[in-house]
N, C-alpha and C positions, 0 to 999 in steps of 0.2 A: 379083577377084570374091569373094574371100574375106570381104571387109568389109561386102557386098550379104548375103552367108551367113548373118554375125555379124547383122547389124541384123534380117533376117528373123526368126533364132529367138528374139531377145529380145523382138520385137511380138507375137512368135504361138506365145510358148512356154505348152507346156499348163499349165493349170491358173492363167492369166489369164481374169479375167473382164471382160464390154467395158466397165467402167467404169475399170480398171488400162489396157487398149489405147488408151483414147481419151486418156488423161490422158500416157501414154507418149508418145504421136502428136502432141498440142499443144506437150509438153515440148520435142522433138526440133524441132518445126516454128519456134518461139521461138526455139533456138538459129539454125538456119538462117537468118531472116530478121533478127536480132538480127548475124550475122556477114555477111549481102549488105549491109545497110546502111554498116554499118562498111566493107566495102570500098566502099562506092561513097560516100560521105564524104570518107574520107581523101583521095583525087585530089582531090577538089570544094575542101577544105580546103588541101590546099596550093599549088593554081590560083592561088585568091583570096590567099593569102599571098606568091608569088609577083608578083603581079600588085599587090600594095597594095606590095611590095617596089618593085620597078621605076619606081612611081607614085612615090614617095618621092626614089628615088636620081636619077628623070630630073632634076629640080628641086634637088636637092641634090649636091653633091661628096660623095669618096669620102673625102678629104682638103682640110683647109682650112689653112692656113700663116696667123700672124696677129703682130703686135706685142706686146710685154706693154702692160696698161692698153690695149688696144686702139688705141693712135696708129697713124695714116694711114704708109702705107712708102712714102720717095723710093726713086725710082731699084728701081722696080720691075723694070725690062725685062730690067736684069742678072741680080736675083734670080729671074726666069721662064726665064731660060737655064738657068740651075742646076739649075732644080730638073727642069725638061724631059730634062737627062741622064740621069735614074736610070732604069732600063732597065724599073722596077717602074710608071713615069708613063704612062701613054697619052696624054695631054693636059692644060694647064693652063691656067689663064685667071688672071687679073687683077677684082678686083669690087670693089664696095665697097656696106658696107649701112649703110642707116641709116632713122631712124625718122622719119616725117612726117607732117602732117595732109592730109589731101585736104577739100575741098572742093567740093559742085555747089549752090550755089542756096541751100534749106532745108537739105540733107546733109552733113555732115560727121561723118570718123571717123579713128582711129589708124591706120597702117598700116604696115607694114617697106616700103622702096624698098629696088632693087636696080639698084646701077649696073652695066648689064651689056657686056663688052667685045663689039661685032658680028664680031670677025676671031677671038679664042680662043675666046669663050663657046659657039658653039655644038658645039665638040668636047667638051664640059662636062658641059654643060645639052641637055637636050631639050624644053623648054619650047615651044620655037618651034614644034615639030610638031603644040602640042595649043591651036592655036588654031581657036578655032569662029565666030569673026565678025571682019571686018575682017582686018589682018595684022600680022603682027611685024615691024614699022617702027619702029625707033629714030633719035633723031637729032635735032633741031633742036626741040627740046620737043617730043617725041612720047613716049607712055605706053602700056605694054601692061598691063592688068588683069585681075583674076579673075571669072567668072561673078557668084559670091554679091557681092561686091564693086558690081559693076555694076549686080546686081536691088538690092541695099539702097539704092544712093544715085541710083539711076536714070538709072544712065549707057549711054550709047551711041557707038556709034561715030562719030568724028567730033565730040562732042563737048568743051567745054574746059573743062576742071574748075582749079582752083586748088591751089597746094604752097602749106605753109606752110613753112620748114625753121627751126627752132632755130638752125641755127648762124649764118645769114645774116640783121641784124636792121636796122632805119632810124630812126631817129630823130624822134621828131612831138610836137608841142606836149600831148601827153597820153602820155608816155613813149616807151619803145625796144618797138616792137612786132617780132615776125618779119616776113622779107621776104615776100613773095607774087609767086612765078612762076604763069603759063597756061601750060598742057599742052593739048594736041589727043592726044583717044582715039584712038590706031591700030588697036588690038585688044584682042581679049579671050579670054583663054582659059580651058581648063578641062583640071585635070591629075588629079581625080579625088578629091581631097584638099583635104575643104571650109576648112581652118585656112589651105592657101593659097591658095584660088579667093576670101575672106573675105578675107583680110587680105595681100594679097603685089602687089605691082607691079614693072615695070620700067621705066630710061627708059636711055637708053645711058652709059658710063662719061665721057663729057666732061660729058654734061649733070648727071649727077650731084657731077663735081668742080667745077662752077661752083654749084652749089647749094648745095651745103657750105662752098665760098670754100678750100679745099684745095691750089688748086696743082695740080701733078701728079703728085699722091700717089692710092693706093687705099688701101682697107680692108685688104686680104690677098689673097693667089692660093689659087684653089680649082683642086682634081685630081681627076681619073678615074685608079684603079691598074687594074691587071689582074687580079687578084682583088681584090675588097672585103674578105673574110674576113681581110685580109692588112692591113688599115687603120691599126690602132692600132701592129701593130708598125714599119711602114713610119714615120709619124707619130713615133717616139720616135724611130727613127734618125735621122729627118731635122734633128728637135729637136736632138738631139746632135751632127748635122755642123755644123748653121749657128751652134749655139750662141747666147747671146745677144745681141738682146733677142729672138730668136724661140721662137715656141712651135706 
């Protein structure tokens, strides 16, 4: 009570006049409202920080295993044994990414594809859960997409848009043009994070290794640890067990 004591006699100690009281009064009322703000901020701030976190990491690994010069890895299944040991993995998957043109019609744009494994990926990725129209259906040229992706080129579900892929190309009396595969839209989703509802697809890991002419190679194995915090250093060591060409 003492502090209610203290504030009383400094408002209403004699020999203020009410233009020192009032000035005192605003003073005192700025800090107070100056300090609820701040508290009720800070939660709000790290909600949405949390929450842009999670939106990030569902779509992404915590840890990504890769080749140097980026080459495609045989004989991956062995290497996903491996790494599945280390008691710091919760889960691994096998992917492969690479770059493509899509096509609808008038529409066409750059996009990253993502060969995604249906039996690891989803202990991975949470992608799958943030779908808003149609479903996460992989498999037999079927393609999941992102919202912004979809409004721009004016795509829907059910529809069949065209791959261009680089590495797969034919030959025609006006040079070596890319191949062109047809994909059916199975879905589409929305993970909160316009750079990949804009520009991110997926179609499943066979159909990806047929598109690239690959083999049965991927890209790299992506991980979930147990702590994230724990990423980089987890990362070097693993670098160091497997030694090269991995990184």
């Amino acid at each position: 009570m003492y502090k209610y004591f203290i504030a009383q006699r400094y408002l209403w100690a004699k020999g203020k006049n009410t233009f020192q009281r009032v000035t005192t009064v605003i003073s005192i009322a700025g800090i107070f409202l100056g300090v609820t703000a701040l508290l009720v901020v800070l939660p709000v701030m790290n909600g949405m920080q949390e929450d842009i976190r999670d939106r990030i990491l569902g779509v992404n690994a915590h840890v990504i295993l890769l080749k140097y010069y980026n080459e495609p890895i045989s004989r991956y299944d062995s290497l996903l044994n491996v790494v599945e040991k280390y008691h710091n993995v919760t889960a691994a998957s096998p992917f492969i990414y690479t770059k493509v043109i899509l096509n609808n019609g008038n529409y066409t744009d750059g996009i990253v594809l993502r060969g995604y494994d249906t039996i690891h990926g989803k202990n991975v990725s949470d992608v799958s859960k943030h779908i808003v129209d149609g479903k996460f259906e992989l498999g037999n040229k079927k393609i999941v997409i992102g919202t912004e992706l979809a409004d721009n080129m004016r795509i829907h579900v059910g529809d069949k848009i065209k791959i261009f892929s680089p590495y797969t190309t034919t030959m025609t009396p006006m040079g070596i043009i890319p191949q062109t595969e047809m994909y059916t839209v199975s879905g589409i989703f929305d993970v909160g994070v316009y750079e990949y509802n804009s520009g991110l697809a997926y179609i499943s890991i066979k159909d990806a290794q047929k598109l690239m002419d690959i083999g049965n190679r991927v890209t790299g194995i992506e991980m979930k640890i147990k702590n994230i915090y724990n990423a980089r250093r987890f990362g070097v060591k693993l670098e160091k067990d497997l030694g090269y060409p991995y990184r």
